[in-house]
N, CA, C and O of each residue as an XYZ file, in Angstrom:
440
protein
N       1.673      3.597     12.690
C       2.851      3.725     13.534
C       3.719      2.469     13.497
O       4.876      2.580     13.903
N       3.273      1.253     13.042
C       3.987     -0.158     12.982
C       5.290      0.305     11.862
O       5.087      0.958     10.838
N       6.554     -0.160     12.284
C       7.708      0.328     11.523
C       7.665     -0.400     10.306
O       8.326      0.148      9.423
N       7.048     -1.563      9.931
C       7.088     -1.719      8.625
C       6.468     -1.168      7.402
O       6.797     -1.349      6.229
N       5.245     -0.264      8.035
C       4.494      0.516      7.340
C       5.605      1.740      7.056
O       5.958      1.991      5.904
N       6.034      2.353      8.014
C       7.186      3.136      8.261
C       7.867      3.112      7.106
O       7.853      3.903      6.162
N       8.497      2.063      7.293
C       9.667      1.458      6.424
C       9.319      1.445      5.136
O      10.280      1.736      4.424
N       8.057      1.163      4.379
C       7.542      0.791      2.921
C       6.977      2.188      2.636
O       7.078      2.670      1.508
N       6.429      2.792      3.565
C       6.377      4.464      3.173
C       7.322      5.432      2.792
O       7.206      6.257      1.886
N       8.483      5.223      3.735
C       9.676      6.013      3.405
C      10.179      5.943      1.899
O      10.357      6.820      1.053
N      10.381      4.203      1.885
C      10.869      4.427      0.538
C       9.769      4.392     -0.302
O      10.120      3.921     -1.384
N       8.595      4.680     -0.286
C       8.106      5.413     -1.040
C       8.074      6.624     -1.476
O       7.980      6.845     -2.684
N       8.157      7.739     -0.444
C       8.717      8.673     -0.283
C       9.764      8.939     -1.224
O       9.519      9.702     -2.159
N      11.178      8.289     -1.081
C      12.077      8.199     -1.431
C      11.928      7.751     -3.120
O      12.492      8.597     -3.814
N      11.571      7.107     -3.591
C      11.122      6.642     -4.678
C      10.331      7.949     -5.774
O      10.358      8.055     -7.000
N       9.688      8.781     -4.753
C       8.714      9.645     -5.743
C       9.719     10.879     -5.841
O      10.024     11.586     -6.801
N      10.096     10.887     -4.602
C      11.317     12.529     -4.993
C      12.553     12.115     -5.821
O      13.240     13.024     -6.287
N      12.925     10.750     -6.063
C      13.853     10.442     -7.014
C      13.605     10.953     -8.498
O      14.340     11.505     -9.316
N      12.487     10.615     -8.515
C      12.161     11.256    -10.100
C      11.200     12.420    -10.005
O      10.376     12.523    -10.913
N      11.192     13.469     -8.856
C      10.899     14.556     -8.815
C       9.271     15.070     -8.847
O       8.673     15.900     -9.532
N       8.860     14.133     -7.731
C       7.503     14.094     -7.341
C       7.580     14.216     -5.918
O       7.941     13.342     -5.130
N       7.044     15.893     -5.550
C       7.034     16.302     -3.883
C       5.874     15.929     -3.478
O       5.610     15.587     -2.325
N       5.198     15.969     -4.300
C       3.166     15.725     -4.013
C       3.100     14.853     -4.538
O       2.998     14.952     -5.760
N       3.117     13.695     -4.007
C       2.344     12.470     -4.856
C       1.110     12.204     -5.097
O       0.478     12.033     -4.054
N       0.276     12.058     -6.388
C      -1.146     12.242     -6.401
C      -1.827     10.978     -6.131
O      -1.104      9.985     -6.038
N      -3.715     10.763     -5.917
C      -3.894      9.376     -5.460
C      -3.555      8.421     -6.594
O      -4.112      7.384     -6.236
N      -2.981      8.186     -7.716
C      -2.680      7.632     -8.627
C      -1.276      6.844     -8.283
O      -1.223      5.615     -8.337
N      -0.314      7.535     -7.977
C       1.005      7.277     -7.439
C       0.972      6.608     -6.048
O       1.974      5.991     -5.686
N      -0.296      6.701     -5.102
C      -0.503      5.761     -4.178
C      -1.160      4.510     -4.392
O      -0.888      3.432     -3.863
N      -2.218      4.814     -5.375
C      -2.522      3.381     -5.551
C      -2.259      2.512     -6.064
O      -2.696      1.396     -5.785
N      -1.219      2.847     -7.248
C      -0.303      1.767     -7.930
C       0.763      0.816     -6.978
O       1.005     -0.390     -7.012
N       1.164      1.664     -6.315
C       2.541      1.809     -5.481
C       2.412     -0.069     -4.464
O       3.286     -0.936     -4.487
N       1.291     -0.132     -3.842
C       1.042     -0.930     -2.914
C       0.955     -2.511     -3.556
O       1.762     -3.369     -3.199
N      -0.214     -2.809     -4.627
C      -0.415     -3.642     -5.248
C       0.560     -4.649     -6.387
O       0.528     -5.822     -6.759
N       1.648     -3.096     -6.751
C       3.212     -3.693     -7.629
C       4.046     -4.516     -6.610
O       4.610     -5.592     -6.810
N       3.996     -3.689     -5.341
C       4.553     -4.616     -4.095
C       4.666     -5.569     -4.047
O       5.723     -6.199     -4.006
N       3.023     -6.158     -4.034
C       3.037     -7.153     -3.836
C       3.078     -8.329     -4.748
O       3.432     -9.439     -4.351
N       2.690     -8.066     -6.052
C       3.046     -8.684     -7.002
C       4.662     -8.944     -7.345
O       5.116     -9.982     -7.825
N       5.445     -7.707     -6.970
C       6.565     -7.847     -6.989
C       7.337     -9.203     -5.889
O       8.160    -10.013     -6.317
N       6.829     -9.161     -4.465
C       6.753     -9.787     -3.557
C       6.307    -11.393     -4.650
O       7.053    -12.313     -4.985
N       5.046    -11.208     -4.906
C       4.652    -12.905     -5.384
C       5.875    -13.122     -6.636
O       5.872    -14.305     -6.977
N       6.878    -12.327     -7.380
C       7.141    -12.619     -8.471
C       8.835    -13.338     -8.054
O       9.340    -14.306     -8.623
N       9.503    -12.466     -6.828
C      10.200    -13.377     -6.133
C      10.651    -14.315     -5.543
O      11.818    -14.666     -5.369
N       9.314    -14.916     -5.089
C       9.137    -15.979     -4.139
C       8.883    -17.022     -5.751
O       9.614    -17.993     -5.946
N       8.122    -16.753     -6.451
C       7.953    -18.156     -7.449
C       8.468    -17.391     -8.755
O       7.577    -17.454     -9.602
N       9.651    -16.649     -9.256
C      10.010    -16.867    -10.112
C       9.206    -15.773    -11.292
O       8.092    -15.311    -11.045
N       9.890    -15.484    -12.465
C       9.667    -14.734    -13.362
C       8.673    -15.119    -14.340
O       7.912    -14.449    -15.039
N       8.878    -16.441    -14.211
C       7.925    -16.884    -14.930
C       6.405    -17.856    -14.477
O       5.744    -18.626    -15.173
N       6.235    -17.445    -13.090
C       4.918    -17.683    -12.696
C       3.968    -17.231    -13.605
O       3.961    -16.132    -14.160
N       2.903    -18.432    -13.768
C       1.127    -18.299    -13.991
C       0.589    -17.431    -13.310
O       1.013    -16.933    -12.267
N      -0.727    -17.128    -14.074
C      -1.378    -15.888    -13.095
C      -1.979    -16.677    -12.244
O      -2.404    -16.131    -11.226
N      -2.202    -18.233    -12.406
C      -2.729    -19.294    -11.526
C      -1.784    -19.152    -10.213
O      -2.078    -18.458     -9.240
N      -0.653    -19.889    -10.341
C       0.564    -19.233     -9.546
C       0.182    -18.394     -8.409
O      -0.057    -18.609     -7.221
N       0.218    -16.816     -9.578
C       0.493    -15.799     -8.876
C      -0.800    -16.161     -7.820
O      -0.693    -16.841     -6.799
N      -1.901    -15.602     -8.273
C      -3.046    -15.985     -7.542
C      -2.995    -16.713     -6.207
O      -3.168    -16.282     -5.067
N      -2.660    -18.150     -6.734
C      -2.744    -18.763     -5.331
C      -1.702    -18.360     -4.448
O      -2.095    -18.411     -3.282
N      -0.134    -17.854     -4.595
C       0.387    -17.229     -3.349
C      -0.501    -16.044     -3.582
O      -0.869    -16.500     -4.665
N      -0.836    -15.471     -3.541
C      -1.083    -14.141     -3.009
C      -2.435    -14.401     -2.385
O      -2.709    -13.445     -1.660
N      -3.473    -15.397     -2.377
C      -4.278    -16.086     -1.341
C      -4.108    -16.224     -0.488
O      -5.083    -16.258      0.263
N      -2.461    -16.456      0.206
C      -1.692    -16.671      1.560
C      -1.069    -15.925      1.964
O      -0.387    -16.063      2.980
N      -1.127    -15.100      1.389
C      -0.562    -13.286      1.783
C      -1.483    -12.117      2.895
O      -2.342    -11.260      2.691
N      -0.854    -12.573      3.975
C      -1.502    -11.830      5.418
C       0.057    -11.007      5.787
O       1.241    -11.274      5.580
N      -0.714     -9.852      6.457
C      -0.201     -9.201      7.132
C       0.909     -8.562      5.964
O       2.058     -8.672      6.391
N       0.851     -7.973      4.708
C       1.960     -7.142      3.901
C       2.122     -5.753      3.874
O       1.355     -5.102      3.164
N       2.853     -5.276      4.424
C       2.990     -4.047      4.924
C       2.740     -2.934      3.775
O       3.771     -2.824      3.111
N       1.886     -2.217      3.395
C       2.049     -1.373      2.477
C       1.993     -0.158      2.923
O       1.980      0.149      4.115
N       1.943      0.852      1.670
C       2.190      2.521      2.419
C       0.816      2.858      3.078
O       0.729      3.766      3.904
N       0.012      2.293      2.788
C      -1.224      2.704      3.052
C      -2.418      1.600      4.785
O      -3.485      1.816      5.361
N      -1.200      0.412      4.888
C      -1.427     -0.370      6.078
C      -1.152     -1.944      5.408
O      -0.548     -2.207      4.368
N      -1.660     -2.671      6.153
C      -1.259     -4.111      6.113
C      -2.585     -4.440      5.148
O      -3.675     -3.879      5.034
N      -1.901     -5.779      4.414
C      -2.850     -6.403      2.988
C      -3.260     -7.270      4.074
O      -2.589     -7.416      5.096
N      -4.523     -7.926      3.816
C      -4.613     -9.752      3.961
C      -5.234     -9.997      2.915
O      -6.263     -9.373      2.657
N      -4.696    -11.056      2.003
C      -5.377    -11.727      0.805
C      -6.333    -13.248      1.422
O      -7.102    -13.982      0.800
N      -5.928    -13.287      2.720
C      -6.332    -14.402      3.001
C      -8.329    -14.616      3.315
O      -9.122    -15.556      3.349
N      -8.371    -13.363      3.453
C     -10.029    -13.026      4.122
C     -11.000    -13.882      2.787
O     -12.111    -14.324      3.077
N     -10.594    -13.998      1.743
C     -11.395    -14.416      0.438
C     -12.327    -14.010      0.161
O     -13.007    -14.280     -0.829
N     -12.511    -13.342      0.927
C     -14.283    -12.478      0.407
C     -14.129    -11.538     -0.859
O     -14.763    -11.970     -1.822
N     -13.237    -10.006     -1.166
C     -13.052    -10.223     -2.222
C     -11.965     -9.629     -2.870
O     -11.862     -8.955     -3.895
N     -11.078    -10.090     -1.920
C      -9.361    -10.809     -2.746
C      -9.181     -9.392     -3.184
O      -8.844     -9.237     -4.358
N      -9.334     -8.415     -2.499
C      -8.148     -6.832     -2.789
C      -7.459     -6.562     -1.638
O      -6.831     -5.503     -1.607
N      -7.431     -7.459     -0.455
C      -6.465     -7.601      0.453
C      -6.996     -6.464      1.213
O      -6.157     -6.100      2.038
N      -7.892     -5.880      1.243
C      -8.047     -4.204      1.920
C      -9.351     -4.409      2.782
O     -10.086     -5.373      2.567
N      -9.567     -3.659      3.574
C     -11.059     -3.481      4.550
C     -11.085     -1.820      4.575
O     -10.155     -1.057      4.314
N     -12.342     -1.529      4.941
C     -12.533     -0.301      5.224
C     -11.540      0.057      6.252
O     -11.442      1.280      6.157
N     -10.749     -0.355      7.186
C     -10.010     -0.147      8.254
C      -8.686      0.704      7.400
O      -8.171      1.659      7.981
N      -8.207      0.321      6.083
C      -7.373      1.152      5.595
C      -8.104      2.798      5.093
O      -7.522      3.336      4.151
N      -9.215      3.490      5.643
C      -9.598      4.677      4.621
C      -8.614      5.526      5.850
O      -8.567      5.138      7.018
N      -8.082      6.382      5.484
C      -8.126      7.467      5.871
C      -8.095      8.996      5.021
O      -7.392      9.375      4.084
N      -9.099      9.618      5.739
C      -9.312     10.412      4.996
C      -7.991     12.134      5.372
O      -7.453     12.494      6.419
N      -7.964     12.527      4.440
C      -6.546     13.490      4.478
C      -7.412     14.956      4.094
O      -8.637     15.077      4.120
N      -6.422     16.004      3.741
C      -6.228     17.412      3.389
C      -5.408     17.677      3.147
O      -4.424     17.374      3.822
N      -5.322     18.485      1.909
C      -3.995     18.916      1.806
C      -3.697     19.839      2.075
O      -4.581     20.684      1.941
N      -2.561     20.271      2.529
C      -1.761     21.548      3.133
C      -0.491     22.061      2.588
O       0.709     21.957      2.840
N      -1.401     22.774      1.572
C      -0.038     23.746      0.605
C       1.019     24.213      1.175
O       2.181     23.993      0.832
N       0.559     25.028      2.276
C       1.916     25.344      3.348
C       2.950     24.492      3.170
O       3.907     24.914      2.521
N       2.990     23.023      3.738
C       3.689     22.224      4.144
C       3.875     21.350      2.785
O       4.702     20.438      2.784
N       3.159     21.613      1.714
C       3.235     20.420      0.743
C       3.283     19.304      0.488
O       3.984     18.549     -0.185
N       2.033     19.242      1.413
C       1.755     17.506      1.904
C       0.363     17.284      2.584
O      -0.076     18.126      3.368
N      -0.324     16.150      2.278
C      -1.246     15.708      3.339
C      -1.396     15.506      4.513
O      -0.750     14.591      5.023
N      -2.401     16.387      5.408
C      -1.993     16.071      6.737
C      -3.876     14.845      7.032
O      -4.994     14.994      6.539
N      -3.391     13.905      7.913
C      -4.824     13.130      7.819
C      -5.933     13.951      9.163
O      -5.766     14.461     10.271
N      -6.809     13.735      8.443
C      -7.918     14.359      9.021
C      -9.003     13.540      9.777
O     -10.110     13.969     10.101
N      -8.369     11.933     10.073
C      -9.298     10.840     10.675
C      -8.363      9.744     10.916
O      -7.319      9.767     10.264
N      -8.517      8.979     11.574
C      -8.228      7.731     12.093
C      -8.005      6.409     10.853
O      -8.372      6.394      9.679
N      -7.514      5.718     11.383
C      -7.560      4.491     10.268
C      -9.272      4.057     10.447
O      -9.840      4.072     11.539
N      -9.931      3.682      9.160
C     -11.495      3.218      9.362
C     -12.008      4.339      8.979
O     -13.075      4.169      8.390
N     -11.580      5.768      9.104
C     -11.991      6.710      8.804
C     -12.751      7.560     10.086
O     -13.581      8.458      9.947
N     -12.366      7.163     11.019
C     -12.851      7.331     12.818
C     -12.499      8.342     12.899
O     -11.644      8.423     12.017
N     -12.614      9.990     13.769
C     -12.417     11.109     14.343
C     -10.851     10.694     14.698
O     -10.281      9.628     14.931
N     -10.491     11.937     14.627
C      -9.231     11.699     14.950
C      -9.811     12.117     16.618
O      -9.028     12.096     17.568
């Protein structure tokens, strides 16, 4: 419900029906988050950052809003920015042509 998640979902959204994707598959979500942020590290230091570089900003990368919830790279344990707190588990619903979620963030009862 945090609007920046909001916000990085939409235009995701927006992004997949541009080139004519109503159903996005888990492939198209999991790319989507991680280019972010690389995209994010490639701004801040330049086109021609090291993967050394890249690396160490993205070590200091808390709180990045993706479609799927907030990164922290900072935890160091093991540096995919994610916890079980991002699963949620879905269904899909042909009707509507879309996933509706079927649990909580963590993967908790709804």
């Amino acid at each position: 419900t945090d609007a920046r998640i909001i916000k990085t979902r939409e235009a995701f959204e927006a992004a997949m029906r541009a080139i004519g994707i109503t159903a996005p598959e888990a492939g198209n979500v999991l790319a989507w988050d991680p280019l972010l942020v690389l995209g994010d590290a490639l701004r801040h230091l330049g086109p021609d950052a090291t993967a050394v570089q890249v690396r160490d900003y993205l070590l200091k990368v808390r709180n990045f809003p993706g479609i799927q919830g907030f990164y922290d790279f900072t935890r160091g344990d093991d540096q995919r920015g994610v916890s079980a707190s991002l699963v949620l588990l879905a269904r899909w619903d042909p009707a509507g042509g879309t996933f509706v979620p079927v649990s909580r963030p963590g993967g908790l009862p709804l």
